[in-house]
N, C-alpha and C positions, 0 to 999 in steps of 0.2 A: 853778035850781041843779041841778047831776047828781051824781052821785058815784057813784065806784066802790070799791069793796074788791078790795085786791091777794092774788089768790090763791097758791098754795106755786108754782104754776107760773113764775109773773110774780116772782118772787124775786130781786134780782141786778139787775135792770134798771135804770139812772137813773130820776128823774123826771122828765128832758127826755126821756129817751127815750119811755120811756110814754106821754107826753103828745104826740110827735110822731106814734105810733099811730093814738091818740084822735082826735086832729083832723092827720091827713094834708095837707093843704091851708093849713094854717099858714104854714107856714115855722119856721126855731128864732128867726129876728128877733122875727116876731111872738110867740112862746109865750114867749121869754124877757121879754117886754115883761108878757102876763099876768102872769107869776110877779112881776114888780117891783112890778105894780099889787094883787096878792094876788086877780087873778080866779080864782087857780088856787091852791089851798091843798093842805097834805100836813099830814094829821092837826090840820088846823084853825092851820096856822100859817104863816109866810111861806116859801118855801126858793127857794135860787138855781137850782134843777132838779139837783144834782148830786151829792143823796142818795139812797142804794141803796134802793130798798124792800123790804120785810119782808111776808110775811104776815100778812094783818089792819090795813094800812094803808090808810088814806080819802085817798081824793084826789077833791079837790072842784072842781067847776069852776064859778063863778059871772057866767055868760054870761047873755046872754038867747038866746032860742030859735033866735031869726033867726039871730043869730052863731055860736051853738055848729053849727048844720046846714050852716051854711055851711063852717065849716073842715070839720067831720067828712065831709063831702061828701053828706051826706043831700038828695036830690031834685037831683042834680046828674046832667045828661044823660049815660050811657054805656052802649056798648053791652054788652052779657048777655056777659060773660068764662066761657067752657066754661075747664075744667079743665085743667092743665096737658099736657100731653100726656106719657103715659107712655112712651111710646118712647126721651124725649129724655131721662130722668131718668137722673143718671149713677148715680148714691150715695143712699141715702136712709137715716134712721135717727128715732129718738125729739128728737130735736133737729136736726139738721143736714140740708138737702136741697140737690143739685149737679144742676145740670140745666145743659142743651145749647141755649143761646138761639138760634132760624134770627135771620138777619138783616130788618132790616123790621119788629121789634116793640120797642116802648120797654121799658125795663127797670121803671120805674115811672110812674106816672100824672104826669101834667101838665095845664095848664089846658085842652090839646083835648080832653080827655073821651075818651082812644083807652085802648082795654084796654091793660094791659102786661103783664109777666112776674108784673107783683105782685098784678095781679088777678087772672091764672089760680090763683098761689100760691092766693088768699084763696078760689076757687072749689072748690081740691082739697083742703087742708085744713081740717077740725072746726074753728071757731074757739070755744075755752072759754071762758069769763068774757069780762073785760072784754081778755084777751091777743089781739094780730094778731101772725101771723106775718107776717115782714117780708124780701126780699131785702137781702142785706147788701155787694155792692158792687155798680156800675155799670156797664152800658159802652151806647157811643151805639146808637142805632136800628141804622143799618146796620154795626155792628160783632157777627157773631155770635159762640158759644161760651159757657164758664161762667161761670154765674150762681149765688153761693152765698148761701143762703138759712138763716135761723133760722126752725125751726119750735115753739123752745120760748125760754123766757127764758135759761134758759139756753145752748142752742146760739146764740141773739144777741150776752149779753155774750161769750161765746168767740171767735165771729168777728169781732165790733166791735173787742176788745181786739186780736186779732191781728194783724187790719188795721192798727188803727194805731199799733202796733208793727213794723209790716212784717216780721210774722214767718209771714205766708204769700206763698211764692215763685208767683210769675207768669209768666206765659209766655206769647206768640202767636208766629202765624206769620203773614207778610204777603206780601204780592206789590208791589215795587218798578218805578217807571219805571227802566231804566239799570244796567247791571253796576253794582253796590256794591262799594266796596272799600276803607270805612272799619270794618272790622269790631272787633270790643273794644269799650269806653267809650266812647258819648257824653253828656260832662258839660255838660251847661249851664245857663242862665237861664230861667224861663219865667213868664209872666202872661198870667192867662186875659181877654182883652179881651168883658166880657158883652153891650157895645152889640151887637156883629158877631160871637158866638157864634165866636169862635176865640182861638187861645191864640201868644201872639208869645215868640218865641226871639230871648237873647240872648248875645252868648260873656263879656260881663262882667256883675258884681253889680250891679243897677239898682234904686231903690226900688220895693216893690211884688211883683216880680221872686222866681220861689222856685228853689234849687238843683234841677234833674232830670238822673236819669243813668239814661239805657238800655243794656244790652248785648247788643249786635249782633253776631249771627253768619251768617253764607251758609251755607244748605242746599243751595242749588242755581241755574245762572244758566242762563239760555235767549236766547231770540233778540232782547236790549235789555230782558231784566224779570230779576229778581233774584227766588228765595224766600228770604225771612231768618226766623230763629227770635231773639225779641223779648224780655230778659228783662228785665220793670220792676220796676228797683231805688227809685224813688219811684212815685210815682203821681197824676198831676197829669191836668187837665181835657187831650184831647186828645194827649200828650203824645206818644206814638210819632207820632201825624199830625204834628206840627207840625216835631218834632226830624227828621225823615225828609225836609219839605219842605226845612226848612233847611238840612240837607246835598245838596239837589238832585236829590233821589232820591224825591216824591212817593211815596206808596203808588198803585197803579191806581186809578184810577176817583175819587180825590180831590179835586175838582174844586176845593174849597171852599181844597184847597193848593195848588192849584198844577197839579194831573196833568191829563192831555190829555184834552178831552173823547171822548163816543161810545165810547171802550174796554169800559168795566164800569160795569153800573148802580148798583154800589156801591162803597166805597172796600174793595179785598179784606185787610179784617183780621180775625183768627181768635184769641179766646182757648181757648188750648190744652190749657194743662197750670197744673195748680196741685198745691203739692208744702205739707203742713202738718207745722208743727212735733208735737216729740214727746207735748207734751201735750193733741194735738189730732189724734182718729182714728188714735191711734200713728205720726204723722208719714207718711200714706200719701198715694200719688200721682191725681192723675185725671187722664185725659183725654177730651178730645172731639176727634173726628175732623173734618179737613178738608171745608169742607160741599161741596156738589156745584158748586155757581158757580165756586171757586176752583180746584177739582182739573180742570173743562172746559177755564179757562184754561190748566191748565199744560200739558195735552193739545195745545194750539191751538200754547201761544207758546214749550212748553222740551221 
C-alpha cells in the first residue's frame, strides 16, 4: 500500500485527476475501475474520483508493487528527457507555462517509451510532494505550436476547466492542397475511428458521431496551396485534418488524408494563437511564430 498526503499545493484538483498523475500509464478506464474496486481510497473510503481534494487528505493506493510501478512507469525504458528548452517558452508564471512545441515530438508519453513535451516539462520543473506538473491540451507529433501547461494545482484546474468550457480561443495556421474557397463555418459530424488512428467526417448526425465546427479564413493563396488561419470552435481528435480533407482541400504533406505524397515531410499545421478568458491571465493573447518548414514552403510555393 502507498499513500500520499495532499499538499496546499495540490488543492482544487479531482481525485481522478491526481490519480492520473500518480500512475500516468493507467488510463482513466483503468483508475476508475480501481476506485469501484476501493484499490484506491480518499481518506480511507470509497469515491467516484470526482471530489476536490483538501489539504491533509490521504489518498491510498492498495496495489501490489508489480502493478502500482507498472502504471506509475517506474523501470520503464526511456530515454533521459533534458529540459524543456527555454527559447521556445512563450509565458511562464507560478502556475501556468506556454511553450512553442517544434514539430516531431509527442505532446505526452505513450507506450514507445519516446520523451515528450511532458517529460521535458517534468525535467524543468521542481516537482513538490506527491504534485506532477502536467501539459493541459494536445496536439499530434507532427503538429507544432502551443502547448499549455499546469505547473501548480491550481494553474491545472484553471486550464482543465477552461478547456472544457471552451473558453480559451484557438487558433492555427495551415498550408492547404488547392485555392480554398469555402471560408466561414465549417459545421459538421465527426468520429474518431481508433482501429486506423483517423477521425471520419460526416455532413448528417450519425450515432457515435460528435457536432465539430471550424472557422476558416484565407490569409493568403499561392501557386495551388492556400494559407488559412484555423479557429477551433470545438476540439476533437484530428479535426482541422479530417474537416479540411473532407472539403478536398488536404492540409500539405497529409498523407494519412488524402495530400500528395513527397511535398512535406509533415502535415504543415501550426497552432498559433491562443487568446484567454478574463479570469485567466487577464484574458491575454500568445503567440508562436510560424516554424521554419512552413515559412520555406511559402517561399517555394506563394
Amino acid at each position: 500500500m502507498k499513500e500520499y498526503i495532499i499538499s496546499e499545493k495540490e488543492e482544487g484538483t479531482t481525485l481522478l485527476k491526481y490519480c492520473t498523475r500518480i500512475l500516468p500509464l493507467s488510463g482513466q478506464g483503468m483508475l476508475r475501475k480501481f476506485l469501484r474496486n476501493k484499490n484506491i481510497e480518499l481518506n480511507g473510503k470509497r469515491s467516484d474520483g470526482s471530489d476536490r481534494l483538501m489539504s491533509g487528505d490521504r489518498v491510498s493506493f492498495f496495489l501490489s508493487d508489480e502493478t502500482f510501478d507498472k502504471f506509475h512507469g517506474q523501470g520503464k525504458t526511456k530515454k533521459y528527457a533534458e529540459p524543456l528548452d527555454t527559447s521556445r517558452i512563450i509565458f511562464e508564471n507560478d502556475d501556468i507555462l506556454i511553450y512553442d512545441k517544434p514539430a516531431g515530438i509527442l505532446s505526452q508519453s505513450d507506450i514507445s517509451g519516446e520523451v515528450s513535451v511532458n517529460d521535458m516539462l517534468l525535467s524543468y520543473i521542481e516537482k513538490e510532494d506527491a504534485f506532477t506538473p502536467s501539459i493541459c491540451n494536445r496536439l499530434d507529433r507532427n503538429t507544432s505550436g502551443i502547448i499549455l501547461a499546469g505547473v501548480s494545482a491550481k494553474g491545472i484546474l484553471a486550464l482543465d476547466r477552461a478547456i472544457k468550457k471552451r473558453k480559451i480561443k484557438k487558433y492555427y495556421q495551415c498550408i492547404c492542397e488547392g485555392i480554398f474557397d469555402n471560408e466561414g463555418p465549417a459545421e459538421f459530424f465527426l468520429k474518431k475511428d481508433a482501429s486506423r488512428n483517423i477521425s471520419v467526417i460526416s455532413d448528417t448526425p450519425k450515432p457515435g458521431f460528435d457536432a465539430v465546427r471550424t472557422d476558416f479564413h484565407v490569409i493568403k493563396t499561392g501557386k495551388g496551396y492556400t494559407l488559412l488561419n484555423a479557429e477551433l470552435i470545438t476540439g476533437k481528435p484530428h479535426q482541422i485534418r479530417a474537416t479540411l480533407s473532407y472539403l478536398l482541400h488536404p492540409l500539405v504533406g497529409d498523407i494519412k488524408y488524402g495530400a500528395k505524397k513527397g511535398i512535406a515531410r509533415r502535415h504543415l499545421l501550426h497552432s498559433c494563437k491562443v487568446v484567454f478568458p478574463k479570469d485567466i491571465l487577464d484574458g491575454r493573447e500568445f503567440y508562436a511564430p510560424l516554424p521554419d518548414d512552413m515559412n520555406g514552403f511559402m517561399k517555394e510555393h506563394f
